[in-house]
N, C-alpha and C positions, 0 to 999 in steps of 0.2 A: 701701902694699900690697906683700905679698912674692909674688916668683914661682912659678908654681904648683908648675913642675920644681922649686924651689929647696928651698921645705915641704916634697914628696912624699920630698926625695931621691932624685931621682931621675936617672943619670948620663948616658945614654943614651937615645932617643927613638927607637922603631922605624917604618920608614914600614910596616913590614906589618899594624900599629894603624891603619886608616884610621878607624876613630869616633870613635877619639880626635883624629885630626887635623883631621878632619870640622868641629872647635870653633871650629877655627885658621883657619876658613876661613869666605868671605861665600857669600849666598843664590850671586852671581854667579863662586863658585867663586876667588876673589880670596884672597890672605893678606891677615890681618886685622894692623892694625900692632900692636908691642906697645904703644904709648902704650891701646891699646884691650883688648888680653888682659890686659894688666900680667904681661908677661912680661921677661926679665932679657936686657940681648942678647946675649950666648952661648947662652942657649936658643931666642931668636929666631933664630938663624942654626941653627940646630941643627933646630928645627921647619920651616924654609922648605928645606932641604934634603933632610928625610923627604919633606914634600909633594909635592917634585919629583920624586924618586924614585917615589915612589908614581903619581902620575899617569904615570912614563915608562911602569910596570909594570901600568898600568891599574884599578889599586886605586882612584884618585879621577880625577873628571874634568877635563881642560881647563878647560868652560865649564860655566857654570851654564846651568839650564835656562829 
């Protein structure tokens, strides 16, 4: 299975995209590991650092509801 950044081409990952991060994340507001996204880990690190950002900025939340 190839990563999904990896197919897309894609360099960069914005946290100001919160539906797209939204994927990356559990019901419980949790990062989702990539053994489970099948994501590549430079992109894992890449995508847990938008999420954080995002939620500093209020775009996603802490906790799940």
């Amino acid at each position: 299975m190839q990563c999904f950044f990896c197919s897309q081409n894609l360099k960069t990952i914005d946290y100001k995209d919160a539906e797209n991060l939204k994927q990356f994340t559990s019901s419980q507001s949790k990062i989702i590991d990539p053994k489970w996204t099948g994501v590549c880990s430079k992109h894992q690190r890449m995508i847990s650092q938008a999420i954080k950002r995002a939620r500093f900025m209020g775009l996603l939340s802490y906790i799940g509801k």
